[in-house]
Structure formats: C-alpha cells, structure tokens
C-alpha positions in Angstrom: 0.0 0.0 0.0 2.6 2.3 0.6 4.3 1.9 -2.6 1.3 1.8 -4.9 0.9 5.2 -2.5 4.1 6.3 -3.4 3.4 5.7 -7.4 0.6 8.0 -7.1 2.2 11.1 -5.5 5.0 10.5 -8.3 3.2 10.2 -11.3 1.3 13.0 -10.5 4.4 15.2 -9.7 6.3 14.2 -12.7 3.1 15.3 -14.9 1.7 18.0 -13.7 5.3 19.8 -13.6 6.5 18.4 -16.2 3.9 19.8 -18.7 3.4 22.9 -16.6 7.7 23.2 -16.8 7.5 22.6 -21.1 4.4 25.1 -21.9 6.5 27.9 -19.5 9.7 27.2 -21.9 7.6 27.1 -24.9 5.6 30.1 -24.4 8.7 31.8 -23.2 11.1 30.3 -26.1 7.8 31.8 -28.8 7.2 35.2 -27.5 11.2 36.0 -27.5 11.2 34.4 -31.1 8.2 36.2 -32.5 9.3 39.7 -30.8 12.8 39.7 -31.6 13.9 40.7 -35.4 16.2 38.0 -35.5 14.6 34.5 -35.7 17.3 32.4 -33.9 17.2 28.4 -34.7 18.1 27.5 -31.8 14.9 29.3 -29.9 12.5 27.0 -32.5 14.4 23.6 -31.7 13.4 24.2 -28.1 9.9 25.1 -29.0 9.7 21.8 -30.6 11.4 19.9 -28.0 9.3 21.1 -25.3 6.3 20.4 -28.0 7.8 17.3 -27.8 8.0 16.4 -24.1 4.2 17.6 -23.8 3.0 15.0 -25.8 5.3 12.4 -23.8 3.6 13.4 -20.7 0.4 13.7 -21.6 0.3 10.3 -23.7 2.4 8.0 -20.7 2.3 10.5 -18.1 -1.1 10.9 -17.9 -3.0 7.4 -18.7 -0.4 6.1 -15.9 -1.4 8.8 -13.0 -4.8 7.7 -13.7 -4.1 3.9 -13.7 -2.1 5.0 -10.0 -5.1 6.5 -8.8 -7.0 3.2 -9.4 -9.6 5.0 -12.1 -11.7 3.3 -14.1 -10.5 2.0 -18.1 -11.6 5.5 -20.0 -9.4 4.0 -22.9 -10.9 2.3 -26.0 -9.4 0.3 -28.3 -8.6 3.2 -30.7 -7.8 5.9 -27.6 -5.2 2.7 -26.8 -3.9 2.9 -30.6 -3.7 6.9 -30.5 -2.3 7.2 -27.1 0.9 4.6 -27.5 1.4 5.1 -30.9 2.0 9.0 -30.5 4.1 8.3 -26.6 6.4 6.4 -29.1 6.1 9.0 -32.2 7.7 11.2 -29.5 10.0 9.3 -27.9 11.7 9.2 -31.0 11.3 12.8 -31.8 12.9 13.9 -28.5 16.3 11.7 -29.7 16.1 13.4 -32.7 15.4 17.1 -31.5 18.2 17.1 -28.2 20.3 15.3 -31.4 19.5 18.5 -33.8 19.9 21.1 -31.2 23.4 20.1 -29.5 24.6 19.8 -33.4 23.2 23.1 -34.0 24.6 24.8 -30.8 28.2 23.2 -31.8 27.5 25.3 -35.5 27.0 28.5 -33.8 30.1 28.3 -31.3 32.1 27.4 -33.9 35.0 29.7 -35.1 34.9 31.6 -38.1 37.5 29.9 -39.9 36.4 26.8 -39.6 34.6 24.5 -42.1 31.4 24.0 -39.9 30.4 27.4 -39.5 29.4 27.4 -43.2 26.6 24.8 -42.1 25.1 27.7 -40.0 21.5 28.1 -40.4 21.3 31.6 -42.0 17.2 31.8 -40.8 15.3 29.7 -38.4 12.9 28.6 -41.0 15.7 26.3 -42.5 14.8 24.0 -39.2 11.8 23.4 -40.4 12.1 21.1 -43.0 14.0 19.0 -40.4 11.7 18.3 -38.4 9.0 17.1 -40.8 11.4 14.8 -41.3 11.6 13.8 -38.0 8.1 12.8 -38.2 7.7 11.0 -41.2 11.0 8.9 -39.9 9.3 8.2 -36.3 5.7 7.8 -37.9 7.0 5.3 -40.0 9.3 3.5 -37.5 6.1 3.6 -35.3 3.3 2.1 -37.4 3.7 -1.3 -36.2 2.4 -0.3 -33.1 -0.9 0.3 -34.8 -1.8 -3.4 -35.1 0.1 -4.7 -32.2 -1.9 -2.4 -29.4 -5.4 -2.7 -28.1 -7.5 -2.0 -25.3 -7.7 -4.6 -22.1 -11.0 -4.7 -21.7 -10.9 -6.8 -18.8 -8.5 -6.7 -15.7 -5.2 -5.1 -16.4 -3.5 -7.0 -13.5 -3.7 -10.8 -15.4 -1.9 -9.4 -18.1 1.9 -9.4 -18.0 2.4 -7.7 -21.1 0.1 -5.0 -20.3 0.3 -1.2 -20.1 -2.4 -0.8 -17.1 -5.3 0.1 -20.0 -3.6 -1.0 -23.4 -2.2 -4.5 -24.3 0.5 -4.9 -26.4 0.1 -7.9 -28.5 2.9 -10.3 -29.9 5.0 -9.0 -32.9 6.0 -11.3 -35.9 9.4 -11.9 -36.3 9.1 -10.2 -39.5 8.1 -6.9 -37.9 10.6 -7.5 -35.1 13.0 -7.7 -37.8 12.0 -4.4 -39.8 11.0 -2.2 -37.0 13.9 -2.9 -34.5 17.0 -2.6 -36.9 15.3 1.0 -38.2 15.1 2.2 -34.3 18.5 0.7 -33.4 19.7 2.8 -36.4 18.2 6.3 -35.8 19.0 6.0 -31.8 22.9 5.1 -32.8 22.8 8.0 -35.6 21.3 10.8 -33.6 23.5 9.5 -30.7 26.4 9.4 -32.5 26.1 13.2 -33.8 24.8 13.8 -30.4 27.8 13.0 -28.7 30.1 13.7 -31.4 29.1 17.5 -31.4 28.9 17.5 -27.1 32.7 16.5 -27.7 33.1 19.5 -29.9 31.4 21.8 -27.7 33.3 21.1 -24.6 36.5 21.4 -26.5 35.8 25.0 -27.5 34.4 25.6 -23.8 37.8 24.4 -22.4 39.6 26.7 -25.0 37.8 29.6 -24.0 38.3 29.0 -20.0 41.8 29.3 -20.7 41.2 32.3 -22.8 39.3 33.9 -20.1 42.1 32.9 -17.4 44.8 34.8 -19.3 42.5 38.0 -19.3 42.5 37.4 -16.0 45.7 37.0 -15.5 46.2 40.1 -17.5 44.1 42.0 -15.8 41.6 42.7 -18.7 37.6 42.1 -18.4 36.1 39.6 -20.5 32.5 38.8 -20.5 30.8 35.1 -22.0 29.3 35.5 -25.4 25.7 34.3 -24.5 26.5 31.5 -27.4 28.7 29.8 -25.0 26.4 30.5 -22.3 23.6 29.0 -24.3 26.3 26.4 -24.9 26.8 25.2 -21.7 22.9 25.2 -21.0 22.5 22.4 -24.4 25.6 20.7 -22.7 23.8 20.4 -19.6 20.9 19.4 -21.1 22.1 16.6 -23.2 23.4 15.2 -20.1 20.3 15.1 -18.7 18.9 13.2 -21.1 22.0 10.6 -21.7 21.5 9.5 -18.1 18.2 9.2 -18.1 17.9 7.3 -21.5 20.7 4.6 -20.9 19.8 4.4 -17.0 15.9 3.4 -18.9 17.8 1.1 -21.0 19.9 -0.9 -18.6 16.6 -1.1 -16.4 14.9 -2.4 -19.5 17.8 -5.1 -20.0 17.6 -6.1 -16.2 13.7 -6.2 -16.5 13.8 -8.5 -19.3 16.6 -10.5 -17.9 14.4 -11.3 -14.9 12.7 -14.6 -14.5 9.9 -13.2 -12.1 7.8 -10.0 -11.9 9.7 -7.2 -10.4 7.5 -4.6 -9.1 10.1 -2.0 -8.5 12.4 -2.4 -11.6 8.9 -1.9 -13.7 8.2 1.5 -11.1 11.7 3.0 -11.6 11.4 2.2 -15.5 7.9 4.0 -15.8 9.5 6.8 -13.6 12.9 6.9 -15.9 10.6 7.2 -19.1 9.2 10.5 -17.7 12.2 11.5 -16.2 13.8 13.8 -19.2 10.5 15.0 -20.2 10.0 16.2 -16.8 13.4 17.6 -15.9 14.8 18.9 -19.1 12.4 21.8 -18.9 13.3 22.7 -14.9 17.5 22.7 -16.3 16.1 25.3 -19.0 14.6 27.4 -16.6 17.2 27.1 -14.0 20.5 27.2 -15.9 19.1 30.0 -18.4 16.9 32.1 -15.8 13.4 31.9 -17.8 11.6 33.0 -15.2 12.9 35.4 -13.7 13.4 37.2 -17.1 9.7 36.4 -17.8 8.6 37.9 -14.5 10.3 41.3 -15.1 9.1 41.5 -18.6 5.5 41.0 -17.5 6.4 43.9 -14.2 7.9 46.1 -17.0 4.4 45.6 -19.2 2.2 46.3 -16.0 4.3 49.7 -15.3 3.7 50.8 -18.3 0.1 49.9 -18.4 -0.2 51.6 -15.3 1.4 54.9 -16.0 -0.5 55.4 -19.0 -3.2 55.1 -17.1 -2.3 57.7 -14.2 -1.0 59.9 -17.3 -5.1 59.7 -18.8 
C-alpha cells in the first residue's frame, strides 16, 4: 500500500510539472522568437522539443497517473492505438530534436574559420524542413504499433504484457525484424552526432576557460558571449537526457533479464521514461533564468500599463 501510494504522489508530480515546466519554456522560447527581429534556430528547436515532451507526458504521463489512482478504463481500443502510438512517435522525436539542437549549438560556437560554421542556419525557417522529417521517420518507425496495441478490456492486472489500459500484442518476427534494426539505427545516428558534437562543444568551452584565465591573469575584463552560455545550458541538457535514456535502457535489459515479476524495476522504468520530459524543462529554466526574465518583462508591461493610465 505504501508503494502503490508512493506511485501516485510521483506520477502526479512528474506530470503536472513536467507539462506545466514545457508550456513555460515554450511560451517563453515563442514570444522571444516572434518579438525579436532576428529569428534564432536554436529558440525553435526548443519550441519543438518542449512540443515534444508535452506530448510524452500527456500520452504515458497521464493514462499512468490515472491507472495510480485506481480509475476506471476511459481507454478504447482506438484511444489505446492513438495514445501509445504518439508516446512512441515522441519518444523518437525527443532523440532526434536534443540530437539536432546540440549539433546546431556546436555550429554556432564554432570559429569563423572553420569549415562548420558554413553549415550555419542563415534563418530559423531552415529547421523546419527538419523536423518534418523527424516525423515521417518516427511515424514510419512507429506504425507497427498500430496493429500490435489494443485496449484490455478486462483486468489489467492478469496481463503481464500490459500497459495498465492497453495491451501490447505479440509481434512477428518479421516486424521485429524491420522495426527494430530502423530504431536501433536512428538512436545510434542521432547519438552518434549527439555526442560527437557534445565533444566538440566542450573542446571549444575548455579553450575559452583558458582564454578567459589569461585575461585574467592580465588583468583585462572579459564577458561570455551568450553562445557559450547558451552552450553550456544544451551541454547540460544533453546530459540530462544521456543518463536518463541509458539508465531506462539498462533497467529495460535487467527487467527482461528477470525470470519473475519485479514490481520495483517496472516502477523505476515508468518513472525513468518520464524522467527527461520532466526535468529537461526545470534545467532550462534554471540554468538559463526563464523565469525570472519572464517575471520582469510582465512587471515592466504592468508599469507601463499603469502609467498610461495615471497619465489619462
């Protein structure tokens, strides 16, 4: 009782901030895009990536705080269909997003002279393209889930392959043998530039430390470009969501590996599924200060408002 207790109060947490924590960063991330002349890329990654993590939580966030709370099945067969098939749509688009915005980042830090900086995004409606991409690839990756979900109908707990109110039927080997080399493939890809660019980024971070230390040295001020800030924020980021996607897959592994039902492996894997759509948002905010810069825009608008109203 006092873990199924526990469940609840988690679940609920990890949703309710976690989509509260992505609609601040959007809205935040959209009004500096649409009232600032210059459209920056990166600004519209994190739009989409937040995007992104809404739909995570909403689709497994939400159908498992309900299932916590011991509600009834408000799931049909197609609602099962819709719900996993878009929690998985997304899954894949959050690889491929925190994939195209640390690549991005380690563009725009780049020196001048070098090769990559020609690669730059000149406007950010050259990311678009991209990430209808990124659907079609994780749409079509993901249709197999069409056929192979359905609703339980009956009671969730006699079914071991269950996701409390959808079942996931057994796959062909055929499918298994289609669908699971394609997401193998995109998560080593977007990985791979992932941590190829992260490399890249902390290389030029480490060259400007020492730059900055001989100012100092010197005695000359030097302030951080906000690219490297940024920088260090994506850095940050991608960290976030390493740990918590191979800490889910070596949970997975030991889950599968175990001959008998293991409440609290299953717990901590639902938990780690959540964990970078709920935290990825809170780093944002707290490395990059969204709120507080938020706050004093919306003081600054109510001032105004205000004296132009004493002035009438």
């Amino acid at each position: 009782m006092a873990l199924n207790y526990i469940n609840k109060i988690i679940f609920l947490f990890m949703t309710v901030v976690g989509t509260l924590g992505n609609m601040s960063v959007s809205a935040n991330y959209m009004f500096s895009w649409w009232g600032s002349p210059e459209k920056k890329p990166i600004h519209v990654i994190l739009i989409h990536l937040a995007f992104t993590n809404i739909i995570i939580l909403l689709t497994k966030g939400l159908p498992k705080t309900v299932a916590a709370f011991g509600l009834r099945n408000f799931l049909d067969d197609i609602g099962c269909k819709i719900i996993v098939y878009l929690e998985r749509v997304a899954r894949g688009l959050s690889i491929c997003t925190s994939s195209l915005l640390t690549v991005v980042q380690a563009i725009i830090i780049s020196p001048r002279a070098s090769g990559w900086r020609r690669l730059r995004p000149k406007s950010a409606w050259h990311i678009l393209p991209l990430f209808s991409f990124f659907w079609i690839l994780n749409g079509l990756i993901s249709m197999s889930l069409i056929h192979s979900i359905t609703g339980t109908g009956f009671n969730i707990s006699q079914l071991k392959n269950s996701d409390n109110y959808c079942y996931f039927m057994q796959e062909s080997q055929e499918i298994k043998g289609i669908v699971l080399p394609l997401m193998v493939l995109r998560d080593a890809v977007f990985q791979g530039a992932m941590g190829g660019a992260s490399g890249y980024m902390v290389f030029l971070l480490h060259k400007h430390h020492q730059h900055v230390i001989y100012l100092q040295n010197s005695k000359l001020l030097y302030r951080t470009p906000p690219e490297l800030r940024a920088a260090q924020s994506v850095l940050l980021l991608m960290l976030c969501f390493l740990f918590f996607y191979w800490t889910d897959c070596a949970f997975s592994i030991i889950l599968s590996l175990s001959s008998r039902d293991n409440t609290l492996v299953a717990n901590t894997l639902e938990f780690l599924t959540l964990g970078y759509a709920t935290f990825s948002p809170l780093v944002l905010i707290h490395k990059d200060g969204l709120l507080v810069e938020c706050w004093h825009a919306q003081m600054e608008k109510l001032r105004k408002c205000l004296s132009h109203l004493y002035v009438q």
